[in-house]
C-alpha positions as a Python dict, from the first residue, in 0.01 Angstrom:
ca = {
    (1, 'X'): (0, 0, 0),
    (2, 'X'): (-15, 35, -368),
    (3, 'X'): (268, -193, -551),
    (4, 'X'): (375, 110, -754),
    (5, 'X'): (437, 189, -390),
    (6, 'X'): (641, -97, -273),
    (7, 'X'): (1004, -56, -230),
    (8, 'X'): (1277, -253, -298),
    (9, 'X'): (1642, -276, -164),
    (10, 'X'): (1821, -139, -517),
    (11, 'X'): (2195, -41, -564),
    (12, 'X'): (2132, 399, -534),
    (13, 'X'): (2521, 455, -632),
    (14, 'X'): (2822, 341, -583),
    (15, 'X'): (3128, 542, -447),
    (16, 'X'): (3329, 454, -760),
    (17, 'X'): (3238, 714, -979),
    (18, 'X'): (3435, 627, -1251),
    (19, 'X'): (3235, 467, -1491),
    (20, 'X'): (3473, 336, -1771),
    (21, 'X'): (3599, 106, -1486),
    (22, 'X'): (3267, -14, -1415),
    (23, 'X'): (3203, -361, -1536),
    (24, 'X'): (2954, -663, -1542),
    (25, 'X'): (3039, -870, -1273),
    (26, 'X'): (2995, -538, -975),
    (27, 'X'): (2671, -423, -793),
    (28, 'X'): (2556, -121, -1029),
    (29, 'X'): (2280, 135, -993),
    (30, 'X'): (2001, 21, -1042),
    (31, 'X'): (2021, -344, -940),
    (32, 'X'): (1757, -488, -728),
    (33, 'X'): (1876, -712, -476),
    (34, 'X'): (1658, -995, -423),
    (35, 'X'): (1868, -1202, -156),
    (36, 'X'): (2213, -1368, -51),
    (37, 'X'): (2395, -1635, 15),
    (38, 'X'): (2710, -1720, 200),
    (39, 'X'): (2798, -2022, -15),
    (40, 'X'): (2996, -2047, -334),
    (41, 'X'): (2712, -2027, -621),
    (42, 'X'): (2713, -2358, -738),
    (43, 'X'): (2502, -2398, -423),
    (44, 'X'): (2349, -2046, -397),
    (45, 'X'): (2025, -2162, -527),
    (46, 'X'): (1868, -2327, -265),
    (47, 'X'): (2027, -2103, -5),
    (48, 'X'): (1919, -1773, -98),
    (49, 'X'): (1793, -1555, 162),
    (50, 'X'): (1548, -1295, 53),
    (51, 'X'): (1639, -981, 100),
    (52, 'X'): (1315, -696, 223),
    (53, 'X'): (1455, -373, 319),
    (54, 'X'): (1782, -215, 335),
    (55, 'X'): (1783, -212, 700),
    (56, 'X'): (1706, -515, 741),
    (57, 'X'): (2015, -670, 486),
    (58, 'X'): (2252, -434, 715),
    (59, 'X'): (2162, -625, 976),
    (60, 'X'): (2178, -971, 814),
    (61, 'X'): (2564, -864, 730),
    (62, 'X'): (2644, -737, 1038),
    (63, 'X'): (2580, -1101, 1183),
    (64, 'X'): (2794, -1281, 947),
    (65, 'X'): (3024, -1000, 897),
    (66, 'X'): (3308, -1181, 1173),
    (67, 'X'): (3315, -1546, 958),
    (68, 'X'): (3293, -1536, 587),
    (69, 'X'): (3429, -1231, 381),
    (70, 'X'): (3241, -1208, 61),
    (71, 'X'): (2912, -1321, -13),
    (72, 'X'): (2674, -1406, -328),
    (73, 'X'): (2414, -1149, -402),
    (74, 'X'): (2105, -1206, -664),
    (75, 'X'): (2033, -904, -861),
    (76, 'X'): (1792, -826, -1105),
    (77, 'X'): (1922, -637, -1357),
    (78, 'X'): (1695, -556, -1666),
    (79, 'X'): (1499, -896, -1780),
    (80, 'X'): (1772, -1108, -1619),
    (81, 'X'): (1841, -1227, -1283),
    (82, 'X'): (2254, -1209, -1212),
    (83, 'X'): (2483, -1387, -936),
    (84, 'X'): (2713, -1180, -834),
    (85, 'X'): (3019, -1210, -555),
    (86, 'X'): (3085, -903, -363),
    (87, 'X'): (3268, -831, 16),
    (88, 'X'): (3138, -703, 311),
    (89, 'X'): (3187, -370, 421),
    (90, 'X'): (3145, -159, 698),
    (91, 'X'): (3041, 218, 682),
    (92, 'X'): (3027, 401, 981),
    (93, 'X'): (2713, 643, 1025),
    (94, 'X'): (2812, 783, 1363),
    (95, 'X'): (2987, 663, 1695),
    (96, 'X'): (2741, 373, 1830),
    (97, 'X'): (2625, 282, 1503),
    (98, 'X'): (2752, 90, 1197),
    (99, 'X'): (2581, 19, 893),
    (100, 'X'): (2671, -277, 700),
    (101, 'X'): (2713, -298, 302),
    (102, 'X'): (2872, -437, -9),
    (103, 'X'): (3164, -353, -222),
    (104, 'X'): (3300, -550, -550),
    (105, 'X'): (3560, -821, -490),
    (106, 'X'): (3795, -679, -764),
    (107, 'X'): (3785, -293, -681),
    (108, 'X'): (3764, -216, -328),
    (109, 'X'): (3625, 168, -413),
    (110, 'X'): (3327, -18, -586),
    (111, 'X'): (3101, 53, -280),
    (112, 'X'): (2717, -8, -329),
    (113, 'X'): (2529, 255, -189),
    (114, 'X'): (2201, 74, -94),
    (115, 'X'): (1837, 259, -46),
    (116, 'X'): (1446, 146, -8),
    (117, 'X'): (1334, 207, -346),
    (118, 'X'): (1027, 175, -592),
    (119, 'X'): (1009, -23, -898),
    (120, 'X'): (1001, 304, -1090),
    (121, 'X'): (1306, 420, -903),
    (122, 'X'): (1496, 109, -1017),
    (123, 'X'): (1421, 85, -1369),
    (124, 'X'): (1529, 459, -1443),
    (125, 'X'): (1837, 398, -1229),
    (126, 'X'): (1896, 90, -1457),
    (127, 'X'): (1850, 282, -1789),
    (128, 'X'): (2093, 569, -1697),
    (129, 'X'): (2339, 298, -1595),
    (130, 'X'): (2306, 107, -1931),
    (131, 'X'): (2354, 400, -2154),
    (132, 'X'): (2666, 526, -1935),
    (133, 'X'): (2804, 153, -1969),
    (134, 'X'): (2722, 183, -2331),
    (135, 'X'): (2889, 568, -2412),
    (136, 'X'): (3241, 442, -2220),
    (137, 'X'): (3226, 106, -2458),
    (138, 'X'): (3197, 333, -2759),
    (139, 'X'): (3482, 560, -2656),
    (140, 'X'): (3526, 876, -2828),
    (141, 'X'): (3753, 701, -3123),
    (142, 'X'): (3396, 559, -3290),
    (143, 'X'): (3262, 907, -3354),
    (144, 'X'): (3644, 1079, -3416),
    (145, 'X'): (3784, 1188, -3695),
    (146, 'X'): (4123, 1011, -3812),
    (147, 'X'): (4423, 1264, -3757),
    (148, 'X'): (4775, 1193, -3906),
    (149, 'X'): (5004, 1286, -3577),
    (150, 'X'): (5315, 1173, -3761),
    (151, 'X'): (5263, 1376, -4022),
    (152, 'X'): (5207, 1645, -3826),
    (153, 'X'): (5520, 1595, -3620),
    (154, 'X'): (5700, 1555, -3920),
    (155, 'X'): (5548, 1891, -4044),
    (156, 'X'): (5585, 2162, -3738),
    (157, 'X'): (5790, 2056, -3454),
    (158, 'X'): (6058, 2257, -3494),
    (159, 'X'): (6326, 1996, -3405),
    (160, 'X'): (6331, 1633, -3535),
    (161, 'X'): (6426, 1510, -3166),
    (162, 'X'): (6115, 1618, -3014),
    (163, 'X'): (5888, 1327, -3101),
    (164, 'X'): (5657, 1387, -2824),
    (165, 'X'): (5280, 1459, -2935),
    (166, 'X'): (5021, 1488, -2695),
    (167, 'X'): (4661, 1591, -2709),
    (168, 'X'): (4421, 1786, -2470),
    (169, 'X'): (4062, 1700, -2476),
    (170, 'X'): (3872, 1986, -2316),
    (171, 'X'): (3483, 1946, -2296),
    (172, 'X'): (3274, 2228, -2365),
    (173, 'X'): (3124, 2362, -2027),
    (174, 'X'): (2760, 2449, -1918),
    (175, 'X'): (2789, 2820, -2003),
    (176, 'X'): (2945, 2726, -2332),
    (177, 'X'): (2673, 2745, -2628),
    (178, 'X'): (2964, 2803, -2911),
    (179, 'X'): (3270, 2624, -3056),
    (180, 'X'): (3415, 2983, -3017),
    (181, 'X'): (3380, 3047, -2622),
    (182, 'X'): (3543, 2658, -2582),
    (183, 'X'): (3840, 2754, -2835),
    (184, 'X'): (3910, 3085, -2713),
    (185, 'X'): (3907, 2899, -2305),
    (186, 'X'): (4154, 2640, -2471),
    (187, 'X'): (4437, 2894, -2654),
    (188, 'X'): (4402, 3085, -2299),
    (189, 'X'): (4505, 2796, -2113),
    (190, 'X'): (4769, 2699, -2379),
    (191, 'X'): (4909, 3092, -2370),
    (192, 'X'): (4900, 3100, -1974),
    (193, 'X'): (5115, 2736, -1972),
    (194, 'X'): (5348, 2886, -2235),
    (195, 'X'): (5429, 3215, -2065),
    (196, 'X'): (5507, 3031, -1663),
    (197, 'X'): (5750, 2802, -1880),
    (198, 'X'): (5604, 2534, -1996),
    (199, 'X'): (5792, 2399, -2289),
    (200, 'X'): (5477, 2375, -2560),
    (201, 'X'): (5469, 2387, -2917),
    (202, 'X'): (5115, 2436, -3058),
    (203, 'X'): (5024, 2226, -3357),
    (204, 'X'): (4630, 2210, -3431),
    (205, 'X'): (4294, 2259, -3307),
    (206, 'X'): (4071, 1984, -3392),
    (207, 'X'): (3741, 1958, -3297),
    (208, 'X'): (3522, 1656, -3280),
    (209, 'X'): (3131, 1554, -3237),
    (210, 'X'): (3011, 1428, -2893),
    (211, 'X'): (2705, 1257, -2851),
    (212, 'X'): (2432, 1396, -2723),
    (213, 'X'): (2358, 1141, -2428),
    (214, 'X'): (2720, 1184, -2325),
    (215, 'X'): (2682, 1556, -2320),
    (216, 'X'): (2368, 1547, -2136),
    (217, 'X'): (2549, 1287, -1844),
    (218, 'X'): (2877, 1487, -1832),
    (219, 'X'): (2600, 1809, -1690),
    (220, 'X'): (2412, 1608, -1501),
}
């Protein structure tokens, strides 16, 4: 077998999908797990077991599943090699069979959705994962343009007592190639709430720059 060939037991996905509560210390795409350890990871060095398919690490779990609850995973992630504490969970793939897997010990949605995959595999896994991790630490307020709302509510709400503002952000869809076609969606949605009752006052349409990479994910 050629090594470009080779697989590796790598984080596919996870089942929390929402990225901006991704964070450091979980399994994310992309990682490569190189082995475990049931003790604390102080000690993990020496302990280690290597991990060579994703079969085979079901398995491993499955055994130790009944006495400890959370285990220490090494990951390679980039240039670095990570310790990492996760739980172990079970997912069911049909009546006589369970399959075995691990979830982040501070979000219990943070399931790691493990697969037999080549170097190549990993690495673009791992760059899609750093520049979503790096758009959601960004946030849109980097690129935004500074907008006075208490001027504004000063300015047009028709009564003083109403100091509620709230915005709308509505991305521009696939179909969408104009400012025009996602403006004229918006004020439709905003005329539609207005006539079943919804008590709105419209104030301003502003429109703001997204990046690129962000634009490209969000279509993905």
């Amino acid at each position: 077998m050629a090594a470009s060939d080779q697989t590796l037991v790598c984080v596919k996905q996870v089942k929390q999908e929402v990225a901006d509560e991704w964070d450091e210390s979980m399994p994310l795409p992309g990682d490569i797990l190189e082995g475990f350890s049931e003790h604390d990871v102080d000690d993990a060095d020496k302990s280690f077991v290597s991990v060579k398919t994703n079969s085979e690490f079901s398995s491993q779990l499955g055994k130790i599943n009944r006495r400890v609850e959370s285990i220490w995973i090494q990951v390679r992630r980039g240039d670095g090699l990570l310790k990492l504490q996760t739980c172990i969970v079970q997912q069911k793939v049909s009546v006589l069979r369970r399959k075995y897997t691990i979830q982040a010990t501070t979000d219990h949605r943070h399931i790691a959705d493990l697969a037999d995959l080549t170097l190549k595999q990993c690495i673009e896994l791992q760059v899609m994962t750093r520049r979503v991790m790096h758009i959601q630490a960004r946030r849109f307020h980097e690129d935004a343009i500074k907008y006075d709302w208490k001027m504004k509510v000063g300015s047009y709400l028709p009564h003083q007592s109403s100091s509620v503002v709230s915005s709308i952000l509505f991305m521009p869809l696939v179909s969408e190639n104009c400012i025009n076609t996602t403006t004229a969606r918006c004020m439709t949605w905003f005329s539609a709430a207005i006539s079943s009752g919804v008590p709105l006052v419209f104030v301003n349409v502003q429109t703001e720059l997204i990046p690129t990479t962000l634009v490209c994910l969000l279509f993905l």
